[in-house]
C-alpha positions as CSV (number, residue, x, y, z in Angstrom):
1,X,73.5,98.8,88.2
2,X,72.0,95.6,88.9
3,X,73.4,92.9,91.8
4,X,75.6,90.9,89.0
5,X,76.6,93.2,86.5
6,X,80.2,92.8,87.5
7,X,80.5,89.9,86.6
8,X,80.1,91.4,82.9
9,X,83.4,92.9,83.5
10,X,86.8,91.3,82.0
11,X,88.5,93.0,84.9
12,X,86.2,91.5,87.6
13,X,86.4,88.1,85.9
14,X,90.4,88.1,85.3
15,X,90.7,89.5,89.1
16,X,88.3,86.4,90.5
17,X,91.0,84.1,88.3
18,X,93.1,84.9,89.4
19,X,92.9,85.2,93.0
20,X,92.5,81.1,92.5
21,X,95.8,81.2,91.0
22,X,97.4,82.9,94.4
23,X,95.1,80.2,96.4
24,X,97.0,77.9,94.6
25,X,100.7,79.5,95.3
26,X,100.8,80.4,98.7
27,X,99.5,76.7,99.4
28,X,103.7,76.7,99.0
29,X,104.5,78.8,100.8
30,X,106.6,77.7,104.1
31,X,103.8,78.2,107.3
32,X,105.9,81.1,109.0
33,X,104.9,83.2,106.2
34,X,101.1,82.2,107.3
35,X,100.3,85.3,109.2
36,X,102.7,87.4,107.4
37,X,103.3,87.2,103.2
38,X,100.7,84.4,102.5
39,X,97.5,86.9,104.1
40,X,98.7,90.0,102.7
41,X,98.9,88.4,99.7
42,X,95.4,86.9,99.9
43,X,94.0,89.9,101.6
44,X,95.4,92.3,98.0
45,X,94.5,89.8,96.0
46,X,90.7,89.3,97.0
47,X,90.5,93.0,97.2
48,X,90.2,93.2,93.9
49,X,87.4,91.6,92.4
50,X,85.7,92.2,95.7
51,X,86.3,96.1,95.2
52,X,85.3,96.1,91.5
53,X,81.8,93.9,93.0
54,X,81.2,96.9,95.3
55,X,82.0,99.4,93.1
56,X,79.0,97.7,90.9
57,X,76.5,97.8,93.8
58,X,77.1,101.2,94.4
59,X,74.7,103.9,93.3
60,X,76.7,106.6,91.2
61,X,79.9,106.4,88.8
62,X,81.8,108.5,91.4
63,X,81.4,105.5,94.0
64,X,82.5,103.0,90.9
65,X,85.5,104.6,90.7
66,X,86.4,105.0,93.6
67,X,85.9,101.2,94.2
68,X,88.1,100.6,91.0
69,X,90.8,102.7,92.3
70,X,90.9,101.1,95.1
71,X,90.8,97.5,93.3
72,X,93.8,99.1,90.9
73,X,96.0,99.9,94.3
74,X,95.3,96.3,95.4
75,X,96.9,94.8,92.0
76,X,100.0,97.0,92.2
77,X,100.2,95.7,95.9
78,X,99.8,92.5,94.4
79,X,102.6,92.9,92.4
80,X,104.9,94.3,94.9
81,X,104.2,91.0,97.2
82,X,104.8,88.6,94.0
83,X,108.5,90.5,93.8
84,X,109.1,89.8,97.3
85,X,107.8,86.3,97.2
86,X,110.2,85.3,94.1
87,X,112.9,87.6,96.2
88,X,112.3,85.2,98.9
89,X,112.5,82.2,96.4
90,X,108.9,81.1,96.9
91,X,108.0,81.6,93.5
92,X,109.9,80.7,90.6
93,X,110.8,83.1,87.9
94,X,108.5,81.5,85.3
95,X,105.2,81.8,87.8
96,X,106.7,84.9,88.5
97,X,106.8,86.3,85.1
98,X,103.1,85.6,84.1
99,X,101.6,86.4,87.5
100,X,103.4,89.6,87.0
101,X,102.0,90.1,83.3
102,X,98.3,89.4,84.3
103,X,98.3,91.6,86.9
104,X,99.6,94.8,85.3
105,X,97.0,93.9,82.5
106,X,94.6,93.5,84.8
107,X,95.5,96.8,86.5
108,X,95.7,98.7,82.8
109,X,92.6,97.3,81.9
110,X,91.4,99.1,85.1
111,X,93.1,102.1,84.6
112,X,91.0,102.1,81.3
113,X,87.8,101.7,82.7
114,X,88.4,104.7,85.3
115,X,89.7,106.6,82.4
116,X,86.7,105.9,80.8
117,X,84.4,106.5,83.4
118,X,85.7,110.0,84.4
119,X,85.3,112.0,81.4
């Protein structure tokens, strides 16, 4: 598939976004939550694009879509630890809210492309 074709992808691009947006939230985040929330977080989000960028690499479509199920678990986990983290009042409801949206777009718009790739 070539070394950069991910990079073709809306998912793979949206995913890279915005794991600079949860770089830029859990600076925020009080430092007990360092070893805890803040690299789970980190850890699910980077998955994602990482996942899809291996998926790419790989040599058949079963291995892609593996790769993009796995990326699709990480942006439900993703969305799990955003709950917790406006639960825990580290994110306000408005960061929140579109974090949230994003992310179940993102993990749609993966859904899709297994869909697509499994027929």
């Amino acid at each position: 598939m070539g070394s950069t074709k991910f990079f073709e992808f809306w998912d793979w691009n949206e995913g890279h976004n915005l794991v600079l947006e949860i770089y830029k939230i859990i600076k925020k985040f009080p430092d007990t939550e360092r070893f805890n929330l803040i690299s789970q977080l980190r850890s699910a989000a980077v998955s994602i694009p990482t996942n899809i960028a291996e998926g790419t690499g790989r040599r058949t479509t079963k291995d892609l879509i593996h790769f993009l199920v796995q990326a699709r678990g990480s942006a439900y986990e993703v969305i799990y630890l955003l709950y917790l983290s406006k639960s825990l009042n580290y994110l306000d409801e408005e960061i929140y809210r579109e974090l949230f949206s994003r992310y179940n777009r993102l993990a749609a718009a993966l859904n899709s492309h297994i869909s697509s790739l499994d027929k």
